[in-house]
LODREN-151959 format. One record per residue (C-alpha): x, y, z. Coordinates in steps of 0.5 Angstrom, whole numbers, plus 2048, in hexadecimal, padded with zeros to 3 digits. Example, Ala and Ser with C-alpha at 12.3 -4.5 7.8 and 13.67 -1.06 7.14 Angstrom:
! LODREN-151959
MITOR,east,north,up
MITOR,819,7F7,810 $
MITOR,81B,7FE,80E $
***
This chain:
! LODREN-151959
MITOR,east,north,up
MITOR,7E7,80A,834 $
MITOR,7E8,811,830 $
MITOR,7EE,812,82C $
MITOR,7F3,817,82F $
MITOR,7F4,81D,82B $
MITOR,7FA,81E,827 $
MITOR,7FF,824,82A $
MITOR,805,823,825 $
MITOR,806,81F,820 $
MITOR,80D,81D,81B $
MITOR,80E,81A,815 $
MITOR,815,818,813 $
MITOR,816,818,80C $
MITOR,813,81D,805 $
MITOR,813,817,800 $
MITOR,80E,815,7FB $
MITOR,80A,812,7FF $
MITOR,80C,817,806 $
MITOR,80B,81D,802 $
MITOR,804,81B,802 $
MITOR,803,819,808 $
MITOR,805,821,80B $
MITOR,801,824,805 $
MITOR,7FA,81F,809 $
MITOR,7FC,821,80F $
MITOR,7FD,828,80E $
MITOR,7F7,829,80A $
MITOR,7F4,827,810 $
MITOR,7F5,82C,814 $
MITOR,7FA,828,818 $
MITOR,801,82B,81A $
MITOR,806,825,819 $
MITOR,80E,826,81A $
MITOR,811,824,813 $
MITOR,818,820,813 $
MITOR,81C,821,80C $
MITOR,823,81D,80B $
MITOR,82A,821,80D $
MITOR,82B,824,806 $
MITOR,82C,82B,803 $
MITOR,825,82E,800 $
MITOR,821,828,804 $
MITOR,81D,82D,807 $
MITOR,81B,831,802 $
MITOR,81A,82C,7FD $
MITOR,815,828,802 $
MITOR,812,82E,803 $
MITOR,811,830,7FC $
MITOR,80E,829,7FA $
MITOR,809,82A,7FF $
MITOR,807,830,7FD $
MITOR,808,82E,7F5 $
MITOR,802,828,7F7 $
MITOR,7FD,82D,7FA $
MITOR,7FE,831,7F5 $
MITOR,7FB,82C,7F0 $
MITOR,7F6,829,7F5 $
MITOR,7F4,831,7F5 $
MITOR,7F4,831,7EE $
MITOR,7F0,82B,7ED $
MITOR,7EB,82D,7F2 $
MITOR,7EC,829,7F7 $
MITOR,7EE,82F,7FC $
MITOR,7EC,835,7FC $
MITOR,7F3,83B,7FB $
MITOR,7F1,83D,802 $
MITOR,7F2,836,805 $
MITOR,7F8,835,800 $
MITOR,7FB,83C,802 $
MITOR,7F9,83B,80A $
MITOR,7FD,833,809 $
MITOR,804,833,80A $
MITOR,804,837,810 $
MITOR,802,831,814 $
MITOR,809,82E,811 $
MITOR,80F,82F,815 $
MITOR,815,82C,811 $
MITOR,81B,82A,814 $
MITOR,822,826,814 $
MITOR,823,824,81B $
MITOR,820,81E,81F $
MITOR,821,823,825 $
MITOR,81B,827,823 $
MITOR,816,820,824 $
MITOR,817,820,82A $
MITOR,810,822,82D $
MITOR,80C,81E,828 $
MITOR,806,81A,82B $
MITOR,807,816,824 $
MITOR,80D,815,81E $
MITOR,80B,812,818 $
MITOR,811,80F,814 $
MITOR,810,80F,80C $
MITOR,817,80E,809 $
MITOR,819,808,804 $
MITOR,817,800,806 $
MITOR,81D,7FE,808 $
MITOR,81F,7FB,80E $
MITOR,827,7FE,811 $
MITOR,824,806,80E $
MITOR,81E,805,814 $
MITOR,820,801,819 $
MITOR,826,807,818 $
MITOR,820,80C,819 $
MITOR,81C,809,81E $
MITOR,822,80A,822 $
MITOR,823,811,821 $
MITOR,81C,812,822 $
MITOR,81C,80E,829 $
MITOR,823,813,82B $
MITOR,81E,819,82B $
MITOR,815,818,82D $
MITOR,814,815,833 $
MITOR,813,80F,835 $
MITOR,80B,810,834 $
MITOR,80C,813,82D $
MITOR,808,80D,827 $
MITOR,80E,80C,823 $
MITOR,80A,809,81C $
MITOR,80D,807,815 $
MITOR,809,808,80E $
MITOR,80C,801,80C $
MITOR,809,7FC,809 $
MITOR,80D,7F6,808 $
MITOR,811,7F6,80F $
MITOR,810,7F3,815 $
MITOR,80D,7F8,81B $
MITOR,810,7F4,820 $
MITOR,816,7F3,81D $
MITOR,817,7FC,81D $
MITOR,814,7FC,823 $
MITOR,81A,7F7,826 $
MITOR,81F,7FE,825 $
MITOR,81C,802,82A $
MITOR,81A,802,831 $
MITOR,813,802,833 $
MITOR,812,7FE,82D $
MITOR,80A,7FE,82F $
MITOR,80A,804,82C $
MITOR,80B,802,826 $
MITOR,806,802,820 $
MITOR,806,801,818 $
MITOR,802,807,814 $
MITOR,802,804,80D $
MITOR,7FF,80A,809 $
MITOR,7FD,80A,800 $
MITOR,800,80E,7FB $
MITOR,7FE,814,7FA $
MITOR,7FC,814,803 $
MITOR,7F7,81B,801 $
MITOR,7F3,817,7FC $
MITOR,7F3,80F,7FE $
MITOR,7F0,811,805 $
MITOR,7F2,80B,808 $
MITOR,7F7,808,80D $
MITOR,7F9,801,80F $
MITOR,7FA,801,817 $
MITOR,7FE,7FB,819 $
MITOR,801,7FA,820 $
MITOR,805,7F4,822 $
MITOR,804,7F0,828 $
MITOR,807,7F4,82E $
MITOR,804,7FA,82B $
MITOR,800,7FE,831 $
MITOR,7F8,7FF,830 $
MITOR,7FB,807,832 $
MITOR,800,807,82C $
MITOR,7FB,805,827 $
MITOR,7F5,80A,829 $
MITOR,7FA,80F,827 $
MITOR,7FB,80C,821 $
MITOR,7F4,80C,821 $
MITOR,7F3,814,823 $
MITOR,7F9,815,81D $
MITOR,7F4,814,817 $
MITOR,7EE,816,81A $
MITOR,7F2,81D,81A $
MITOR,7F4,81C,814 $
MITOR,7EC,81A,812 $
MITOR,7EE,813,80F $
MITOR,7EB,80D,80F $
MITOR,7F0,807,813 $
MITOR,7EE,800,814 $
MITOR,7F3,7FB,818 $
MITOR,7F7,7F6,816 $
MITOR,7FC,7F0,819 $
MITOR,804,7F2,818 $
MITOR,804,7ED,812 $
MITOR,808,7EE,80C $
MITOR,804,7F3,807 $
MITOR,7FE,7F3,80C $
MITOR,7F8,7F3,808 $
MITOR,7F8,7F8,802 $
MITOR,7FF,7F6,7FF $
MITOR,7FF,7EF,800 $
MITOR,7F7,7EF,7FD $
MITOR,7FA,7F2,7F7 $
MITOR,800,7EF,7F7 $
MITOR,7FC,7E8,7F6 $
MITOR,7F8,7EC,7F0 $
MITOR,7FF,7EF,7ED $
MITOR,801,7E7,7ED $
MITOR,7FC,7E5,7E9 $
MITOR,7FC,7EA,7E4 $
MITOR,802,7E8,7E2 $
MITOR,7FF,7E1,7E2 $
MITOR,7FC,7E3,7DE $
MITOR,801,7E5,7D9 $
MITOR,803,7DF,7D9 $
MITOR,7FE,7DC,7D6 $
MITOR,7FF,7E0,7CF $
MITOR,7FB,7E7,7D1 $
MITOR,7FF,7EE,7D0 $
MITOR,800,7F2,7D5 $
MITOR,7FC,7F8,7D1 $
MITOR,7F6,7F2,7D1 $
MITOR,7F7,7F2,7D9 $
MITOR,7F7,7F8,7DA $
MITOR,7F1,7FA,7D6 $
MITOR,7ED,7F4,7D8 $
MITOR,7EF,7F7,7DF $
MITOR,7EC,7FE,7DE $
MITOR,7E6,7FD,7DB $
MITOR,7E5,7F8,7E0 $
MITOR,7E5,7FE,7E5 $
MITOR,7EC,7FF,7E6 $
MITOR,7F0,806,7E6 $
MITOR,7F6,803,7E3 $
MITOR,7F8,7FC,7E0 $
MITOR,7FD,7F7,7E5 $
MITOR,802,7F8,7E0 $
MITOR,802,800,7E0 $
MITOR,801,800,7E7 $
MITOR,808,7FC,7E8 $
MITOR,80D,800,7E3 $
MITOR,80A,807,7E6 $
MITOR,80B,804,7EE $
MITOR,811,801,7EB $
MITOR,813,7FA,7EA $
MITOR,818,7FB,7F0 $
MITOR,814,7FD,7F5 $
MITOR,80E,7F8,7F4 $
MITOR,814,7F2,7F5 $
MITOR,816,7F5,7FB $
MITOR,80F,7F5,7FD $
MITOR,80E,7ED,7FB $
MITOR,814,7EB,7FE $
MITOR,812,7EC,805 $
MITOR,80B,7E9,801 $
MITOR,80E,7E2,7FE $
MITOR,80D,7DD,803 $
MITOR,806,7E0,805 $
MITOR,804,7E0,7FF $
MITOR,806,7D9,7FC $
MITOR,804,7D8,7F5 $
MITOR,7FF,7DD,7F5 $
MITOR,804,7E2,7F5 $
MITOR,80A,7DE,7F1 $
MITOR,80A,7E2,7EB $
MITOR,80C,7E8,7ED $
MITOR,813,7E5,7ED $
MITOR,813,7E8,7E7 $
MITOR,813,7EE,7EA $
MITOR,81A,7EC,7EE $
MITOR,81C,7EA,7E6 $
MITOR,81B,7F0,7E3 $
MITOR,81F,7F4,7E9 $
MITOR,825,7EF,7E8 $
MITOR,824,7F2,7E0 $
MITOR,825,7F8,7E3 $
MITOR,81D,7F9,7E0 $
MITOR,81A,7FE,7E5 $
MITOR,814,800,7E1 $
MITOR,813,807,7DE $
MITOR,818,80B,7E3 $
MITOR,81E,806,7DF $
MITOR,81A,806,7D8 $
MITOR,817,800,7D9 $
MITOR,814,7FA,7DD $
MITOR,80E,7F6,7DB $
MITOR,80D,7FB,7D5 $
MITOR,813,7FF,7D1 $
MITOR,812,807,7D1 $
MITOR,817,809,7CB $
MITOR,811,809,7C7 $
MITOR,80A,80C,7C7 $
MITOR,805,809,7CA $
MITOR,80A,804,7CD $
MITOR,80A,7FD,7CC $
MITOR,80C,7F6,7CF $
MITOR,813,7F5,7D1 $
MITOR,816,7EF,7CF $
MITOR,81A,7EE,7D3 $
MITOR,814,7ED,7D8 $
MITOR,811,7E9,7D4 $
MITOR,816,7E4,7D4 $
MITOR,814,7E3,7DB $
MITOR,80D,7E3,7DC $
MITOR,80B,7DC,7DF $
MITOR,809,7D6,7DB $
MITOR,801,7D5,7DB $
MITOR,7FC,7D1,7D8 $
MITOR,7FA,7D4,7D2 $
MITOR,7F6,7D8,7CF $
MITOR,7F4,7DD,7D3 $
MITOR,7ED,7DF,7D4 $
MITOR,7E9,7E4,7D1 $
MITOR,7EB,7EB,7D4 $
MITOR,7E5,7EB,7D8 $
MITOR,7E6,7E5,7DC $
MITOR,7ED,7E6,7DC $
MITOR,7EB,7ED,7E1 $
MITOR,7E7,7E9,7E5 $
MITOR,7EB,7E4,7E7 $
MITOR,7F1,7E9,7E8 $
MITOR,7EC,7ED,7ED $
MITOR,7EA,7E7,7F0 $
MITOR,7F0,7E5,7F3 $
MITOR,7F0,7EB,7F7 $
MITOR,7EA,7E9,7FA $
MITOR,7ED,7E1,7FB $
MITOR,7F2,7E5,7FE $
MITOR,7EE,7E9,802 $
MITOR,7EC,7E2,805 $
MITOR,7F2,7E0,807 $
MITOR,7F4,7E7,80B $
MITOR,7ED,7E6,80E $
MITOR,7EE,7DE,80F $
MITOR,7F6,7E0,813 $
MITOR,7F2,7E7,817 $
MITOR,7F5,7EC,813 $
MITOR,7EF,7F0,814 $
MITOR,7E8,7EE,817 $
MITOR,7E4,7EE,812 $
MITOR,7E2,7F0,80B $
MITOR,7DF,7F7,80D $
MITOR,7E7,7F8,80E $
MITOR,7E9,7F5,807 $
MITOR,7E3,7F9,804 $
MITOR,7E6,800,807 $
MITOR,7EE,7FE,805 $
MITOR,7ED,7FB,7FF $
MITOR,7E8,801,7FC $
MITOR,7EC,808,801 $
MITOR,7F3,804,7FF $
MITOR,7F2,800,7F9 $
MITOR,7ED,804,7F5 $
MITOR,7E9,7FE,7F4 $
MITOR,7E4,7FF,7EE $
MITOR,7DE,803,7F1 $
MITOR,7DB,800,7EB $
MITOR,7DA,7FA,7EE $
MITOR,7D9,7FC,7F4 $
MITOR,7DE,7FA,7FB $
MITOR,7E0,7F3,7FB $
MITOR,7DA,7F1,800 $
MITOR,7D6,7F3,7FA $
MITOR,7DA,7F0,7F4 $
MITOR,7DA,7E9,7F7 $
MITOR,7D3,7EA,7FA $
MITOR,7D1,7EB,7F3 $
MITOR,7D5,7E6,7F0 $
MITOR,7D1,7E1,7F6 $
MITOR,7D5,7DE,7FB $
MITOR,7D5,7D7,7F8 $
MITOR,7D7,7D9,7F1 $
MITOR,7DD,7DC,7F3 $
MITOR,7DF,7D6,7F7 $
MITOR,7DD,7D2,7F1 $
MITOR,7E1,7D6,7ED $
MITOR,7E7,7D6,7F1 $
MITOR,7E6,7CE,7F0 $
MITOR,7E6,7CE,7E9 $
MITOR,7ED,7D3,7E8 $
MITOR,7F0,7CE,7ED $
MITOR,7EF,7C8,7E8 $
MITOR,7F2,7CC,7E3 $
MITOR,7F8,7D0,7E6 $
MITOR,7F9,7CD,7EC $
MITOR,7F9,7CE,7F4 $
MITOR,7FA,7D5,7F3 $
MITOR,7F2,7D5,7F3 $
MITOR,7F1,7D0,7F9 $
MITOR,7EB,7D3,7FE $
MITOR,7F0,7D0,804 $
MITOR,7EC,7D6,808 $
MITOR,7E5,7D3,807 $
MITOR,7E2,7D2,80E $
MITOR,7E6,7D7,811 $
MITOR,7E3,7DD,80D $
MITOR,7DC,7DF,80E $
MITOR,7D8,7E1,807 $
MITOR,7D9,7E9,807 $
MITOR,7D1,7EB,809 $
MITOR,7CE,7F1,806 $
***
């Protein structure tokens, strides 16, 4: 069945993540209604940060100064629910917080028809749960995008139970005319990518706890094929907001994920990362270096730890074991759709080619050997529990 072809299309909210996501579409020829908060200046701050990152995709030659020029005219920005009110499609993306978009959704519902798809960038809360607020809750879907959207190319589509097939072919048509790549996942807490990295996070940590330093973590992770070391990347997306992303995680997770109660206890610490001075790093010095008080809570492990190399093979395989998992529960249909996710949203290394590959060349066997020999030595968290309900990945 061919997709319908989007007429009108809103996005609510011009956040960090929002404001990518209008540049994404806008660059792509799409006219998209731009719903920015009530407040003095919103309006010209949205616009002024559109045109700021155009700007600078321009610059660095990823736009031609006719397209960035041309862009902004596709945008139109606005402070009232009212002016979505022929929109085939809205796109909530306001913060992960469960009142503010319950409190959204109805806003929204009071206005579109009852065809207009009302989607959610969240990635943490339940699809189901958001779509309860509304009438017609089967036109209800979640659309988890990556930050920046105009690069990470990818959107994690997720309908819950009662969505309609209408509703998710819309979806569909909405990151086709955005020129994205999508792939469907169930209404699960963290869908695949934040929950696969998540489970990698955790074992970074992990292995901090075997004596490792953060820097030999995150070194040993980027010449492994890694843009950033766990550590950085998590005093950089902020401690805060990864522990509200783990405690919607936690009880799938398990142990896999049970050293990111570091996380929460930094926040209780009022360690929040470099926006607050300090996290698993300090920034008071250049270059930064290990926080105390994050190393007061790293989780006890055997030691020692092993050499760099090993320790970033082991932290990168956890995804994979994770990856399994998700397989395992339905979360998506197949290693194909962990390949797109964790390449197009994760940035994968290349360097080892998707994950399919990775574990190809690793071979299927050695890897269950592997995970086999890490349970002996630190416990259920490397249990195949998965084995027989997941096909070896195939080239």
């Amino acid at each position: 069945m061919s997709q319908p072809a989007i007429q009108r299309a809103a996005i609510v909210g011009s956040g960090m993540l929002g404001a990518t996501i209008v540049h994404l579409s806008v660059t792509a020829g799409m006219s998209v209604v731009v719903k920015v908060r009530a407040a003095e200046g919103a309006v010209d701050r949205a616009r002024a940060a559109l045109q700021s990152s155009l700007g600078r995709e321009a610059k660095a030659g990823r736009l031609t100064p006719a397209e960035a020029q041309a862009a902004p005219a596709c945008a139109r920005f606005t402070t009232d629910f009212a002016d979505l009110a022929a929109c085939d499609i809205v796109l909530e993306v306001i913060p992960e917080l469960p009142d503010v978009k319950e409190a959204a959704f109805r806003e929204i519902a009071a206005v579109v028809s009852r065809q207009c798809v009302i989607a959610s960038s969240t990635s943490a809360i339940s699809i189901a749960a958001l779509a309860a607020c509304v009438p017609a809750p089967e036109r209800v879907v979640g659309m988890h995008y990556f930050w920046p959207a105009y690069r990470r190319r990818l959107v994690e589509i997720a309908p819950h139970s009662g969505t309609s097939p209408a509703a998710l072919r819309t979806a569909q048509a909405f990151a086709g005319a955005q020129h994205i790549r999508h792939i469907v996942t169930r209404d699960l807490p963290g869908f695949l990518t934040t929950r696969i990295f998540a489970a990698l996070l955790s074992e970074a940590i992990y292995a901090a706890g075997q004596g490792a330093s953060f820097d030999e973590i995150d070194r040993a992770m980027v010449a492994y094929g890694w843009q950033m070391g766990p550590f950085r990347l998590l005093d950089t997306i902020s401690v805060d907001t990864m522990a509200k992303v783990y405690a919607s995680l936690r009880a799938l997770l398990g142990e896999r994920g049970a050293a990111l109660d570091v996380v929460t206890q930094l926040v209780a610490a009022g360690q929040l990362g470099r926006k607050s001075g300090a996290g698993f790093y300090r920034y008071d010095s250049d270059p930064p270096v290990p926080n105390p008080v994050a190393l007061g809570l790293l989780p006890a492990q055997p030691r020692p730890a092993p050499a760099p190399e090993e320790l970033a093979h082991r932290i990168t395989a956890m995804l994979v074991h994770e990856a399994a998992h998700c397989l395992a529960e339905g979360v998506v249909a197949g290693w194909p759709d962990v390949d797109v996710g964790a390449s197009e949203g994760l940035a994968f290394p290349p360097s080892l080619g998707s994950v399919s590959q990775y574990v190809r060349a690793l071979g299927w066997q050695n890897f269950i050997d592997s995970l086999r020999g890490w349970e002996a030595l630190y416990g259920s968290r490397f249990a195949a529990t998965w084995l027989g309900r997941v096909p070896e990945p195939r080239a």
